[in-house]
BALUM-962519 format. One record per residue: x, y, z of N, C-alpha, C, O, CB in turn. Coordinates in pm, whole numbers, plus 50000, padded with zeros to 5 digits. Glycine has a CB too. Layout:
XYZXYZXYZXYZXYZ
...
***
This chain:
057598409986610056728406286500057598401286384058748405386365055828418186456
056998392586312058138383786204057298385986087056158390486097058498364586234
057828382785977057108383885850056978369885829057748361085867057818391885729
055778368785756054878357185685054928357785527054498367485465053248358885730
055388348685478055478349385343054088345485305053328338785376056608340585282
053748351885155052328347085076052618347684982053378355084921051088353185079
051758335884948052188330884792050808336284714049648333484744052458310684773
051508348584556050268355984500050768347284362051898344584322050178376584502
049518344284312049708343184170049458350084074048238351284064049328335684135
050168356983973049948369183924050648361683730051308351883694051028384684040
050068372183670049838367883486051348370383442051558381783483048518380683372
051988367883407053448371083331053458383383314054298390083375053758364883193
052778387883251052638406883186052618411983292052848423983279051208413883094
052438408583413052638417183509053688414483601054068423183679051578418683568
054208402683600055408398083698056558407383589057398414683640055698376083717
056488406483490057448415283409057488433283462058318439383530056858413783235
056588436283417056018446283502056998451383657057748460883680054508439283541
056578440983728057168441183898058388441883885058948452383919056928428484000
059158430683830060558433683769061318439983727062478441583766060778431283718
060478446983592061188460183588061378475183694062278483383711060618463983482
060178473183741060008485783881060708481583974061258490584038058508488583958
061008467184021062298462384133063328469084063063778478984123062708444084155
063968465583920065108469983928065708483083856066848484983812065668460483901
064358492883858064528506383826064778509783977065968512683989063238514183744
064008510684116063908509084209065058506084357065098510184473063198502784170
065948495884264066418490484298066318485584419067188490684489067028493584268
065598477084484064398466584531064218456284515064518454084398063438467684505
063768444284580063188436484549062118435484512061448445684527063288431884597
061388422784443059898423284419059218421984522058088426984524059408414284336
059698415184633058628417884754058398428984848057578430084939058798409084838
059798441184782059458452184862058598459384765057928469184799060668460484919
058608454484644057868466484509056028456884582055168461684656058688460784223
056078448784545054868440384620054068447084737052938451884725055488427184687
054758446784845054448451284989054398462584999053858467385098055218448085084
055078472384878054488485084929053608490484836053098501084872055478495284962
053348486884747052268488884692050828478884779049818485784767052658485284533
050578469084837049968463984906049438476784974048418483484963050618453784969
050718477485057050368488885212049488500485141048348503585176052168498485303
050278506585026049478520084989047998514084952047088519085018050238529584844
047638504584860046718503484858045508506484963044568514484966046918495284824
046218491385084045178494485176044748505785252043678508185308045298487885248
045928512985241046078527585305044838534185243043778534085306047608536585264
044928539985121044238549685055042858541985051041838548685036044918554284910
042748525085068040838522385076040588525185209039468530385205040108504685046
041048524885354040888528685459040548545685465039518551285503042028523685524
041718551285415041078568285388039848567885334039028573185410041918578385280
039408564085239038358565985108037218563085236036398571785266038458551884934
037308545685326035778546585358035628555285501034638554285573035088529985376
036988565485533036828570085646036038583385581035088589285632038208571285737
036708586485450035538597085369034208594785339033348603685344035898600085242
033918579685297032438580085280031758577185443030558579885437031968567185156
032058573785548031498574585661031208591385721030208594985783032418565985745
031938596685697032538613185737031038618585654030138623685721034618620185639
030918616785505030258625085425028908617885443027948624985414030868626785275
028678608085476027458599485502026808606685624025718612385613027848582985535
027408606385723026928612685854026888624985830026488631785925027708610585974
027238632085709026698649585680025618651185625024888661085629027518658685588
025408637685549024308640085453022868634585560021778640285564024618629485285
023228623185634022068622585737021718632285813020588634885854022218613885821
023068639685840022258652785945022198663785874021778673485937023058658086090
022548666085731021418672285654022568687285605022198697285544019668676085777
024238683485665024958692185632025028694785496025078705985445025968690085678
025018679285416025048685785273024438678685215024108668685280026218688085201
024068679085105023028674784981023198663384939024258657184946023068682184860
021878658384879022568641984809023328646184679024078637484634021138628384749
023278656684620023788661284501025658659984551026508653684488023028678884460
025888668284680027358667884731027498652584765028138647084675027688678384872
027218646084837027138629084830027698619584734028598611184734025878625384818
026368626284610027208618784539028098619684430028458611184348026688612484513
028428632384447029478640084369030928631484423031868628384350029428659084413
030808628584579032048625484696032008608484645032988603684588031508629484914
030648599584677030958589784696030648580984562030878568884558030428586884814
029918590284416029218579784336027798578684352027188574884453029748566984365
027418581784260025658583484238025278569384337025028570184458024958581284023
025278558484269024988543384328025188538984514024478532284590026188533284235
026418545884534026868546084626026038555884736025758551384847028098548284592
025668569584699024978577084727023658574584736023128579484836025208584484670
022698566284635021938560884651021558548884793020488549484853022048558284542
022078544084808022558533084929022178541585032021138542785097024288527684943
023518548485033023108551785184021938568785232022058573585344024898553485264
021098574285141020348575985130018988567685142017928573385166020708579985069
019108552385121017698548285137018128546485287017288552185356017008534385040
019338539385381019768534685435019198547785543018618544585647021028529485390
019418563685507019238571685610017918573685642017518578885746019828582785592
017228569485552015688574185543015678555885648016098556085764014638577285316
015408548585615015458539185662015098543285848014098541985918016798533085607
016538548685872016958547886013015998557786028015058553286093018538550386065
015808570885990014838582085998013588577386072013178578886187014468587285855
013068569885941011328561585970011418550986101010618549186193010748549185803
012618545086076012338537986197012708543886310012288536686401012858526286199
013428555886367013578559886455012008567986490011418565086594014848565986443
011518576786408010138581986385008708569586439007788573186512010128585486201
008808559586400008278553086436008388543186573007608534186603008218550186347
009288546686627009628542586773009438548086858009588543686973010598540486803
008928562886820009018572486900007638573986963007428582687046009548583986834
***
């Protein structure tokens, strides 16, 4: 596997920024870049493996919409609450 360069365009105040953390770091900017990338995507992959995890508790009724949306965000909680009722009625009604 080879690396692919990408071209980001980013505001001065923050290329300064990168710069200084490369060379506190002592690093390049594309390793200060790339690993902050990786963590990023890392920790949004955890997050929606948590709201899938806590979604499927709250459909089968392990825990409350109050715990829901304490975990995922009122709005967020909202969603997939209509979303469970949703599947509910229509499974109810297939039956």
């Amino acid at each position: 596997m080879s690396d692919e360069a990408l071209t980001v365009r980013i505001e001065p105040e923050w290329k300064k920024k990168i710069e200084k953390l490369a060379a506190e770091e002592r690093e390049t900017k594309s390793d200060v870049i790339r690993e902050a990338l990786i963590e990023y995507i890392q920790r949004r992959e955890e997050r929606e493996e948590i709201e899938r995890t806590v979604a499927n508790k709250f459909a089968s009724e392990e825990i409350s919409f109050e715990e829901l949306a304490r975990i995922v965000g009122y709005d967020k909680a909202r969603r997939i609450a209509f979303y469970v009722q949703v599947a509910k009625r229509s499974f109810e009604e297939g039956l």
